[in-house]
C-alpha positions as CSV (number, residue, x, y, z in Angstrom):
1,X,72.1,106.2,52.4
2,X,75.5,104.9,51.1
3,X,75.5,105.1,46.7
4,X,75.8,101.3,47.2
5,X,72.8,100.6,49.0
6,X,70.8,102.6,46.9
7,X,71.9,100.9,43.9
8,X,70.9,98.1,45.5
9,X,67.8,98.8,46.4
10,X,67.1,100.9,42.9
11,X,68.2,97.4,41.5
12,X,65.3,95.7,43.2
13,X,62.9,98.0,42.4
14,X,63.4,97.3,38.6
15,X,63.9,93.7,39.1
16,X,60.9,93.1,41.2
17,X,59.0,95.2,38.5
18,X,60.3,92.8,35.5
19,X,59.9,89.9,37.4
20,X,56.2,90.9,38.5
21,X,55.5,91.4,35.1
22,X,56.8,88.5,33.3
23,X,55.4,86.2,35.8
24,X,52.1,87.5,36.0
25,X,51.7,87.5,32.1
26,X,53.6,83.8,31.8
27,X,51.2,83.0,34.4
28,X,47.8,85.0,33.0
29,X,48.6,83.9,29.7
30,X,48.6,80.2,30.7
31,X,45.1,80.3,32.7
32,X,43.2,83.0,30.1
33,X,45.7,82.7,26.8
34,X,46.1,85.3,24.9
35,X,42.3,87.2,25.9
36,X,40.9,90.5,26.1
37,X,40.2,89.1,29.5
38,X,44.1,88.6,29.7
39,X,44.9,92.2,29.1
40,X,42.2,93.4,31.3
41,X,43.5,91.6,34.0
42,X,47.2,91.7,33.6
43,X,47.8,95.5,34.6
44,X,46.0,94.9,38.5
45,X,48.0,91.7,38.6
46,X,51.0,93.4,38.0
47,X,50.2,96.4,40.7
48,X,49.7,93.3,43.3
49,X,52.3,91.8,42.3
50,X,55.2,94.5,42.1
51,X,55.5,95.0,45.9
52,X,55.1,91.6,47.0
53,X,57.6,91.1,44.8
54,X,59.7,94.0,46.3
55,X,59.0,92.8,49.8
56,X,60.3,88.9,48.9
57,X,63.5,90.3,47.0
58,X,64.9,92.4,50.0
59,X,64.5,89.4,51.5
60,X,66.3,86.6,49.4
61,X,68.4,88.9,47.5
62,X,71.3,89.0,50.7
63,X,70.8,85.0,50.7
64,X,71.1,84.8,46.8
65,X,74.1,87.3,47.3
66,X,75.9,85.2,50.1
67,X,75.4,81.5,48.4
68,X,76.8,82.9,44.9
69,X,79.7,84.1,47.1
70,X,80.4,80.6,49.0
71,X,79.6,78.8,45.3
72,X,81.9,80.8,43.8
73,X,84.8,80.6,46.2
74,X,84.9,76.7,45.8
75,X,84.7,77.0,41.8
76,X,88.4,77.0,40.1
């Protein structure tokens, strides 16, 4: 494995773990507000979350990657 595609993926890894975590408490708080049922809940949410989360960034990440590149290349 190259340095660069382990950064990459190392990369996802923490994003997909912030993302998971934000959304499921944004989310939890919304339905429950702020609960002990929230806090009970959140932690699973976030486990079922993280690698779905993982899963769908390898995935959209090259897209995100490749559209940035073509936006920026017609930007002055």
């Amino acid at each position: 494995m190259t340095h660069s595609t382990r950064t990459v993926l190392l990369a996802q890894v923490f994003i997909s773990a912030m993302m998971a975590t934000l959304m499921t408490g944004v989310f939890g708080m919304l339905n429950l507000g702020p609960t002990p049922a929230f806090l009970a809940h959140w932690g699973g949410n976030i486990l079922t979350a993280w690698p779905i989360a993982f899963v769908f960034s390898l995935g959209v990440g090259p897209i995100a990657f490749k559209l940035a590149h073509q936006i920026n290349r017609l930007l002055p």
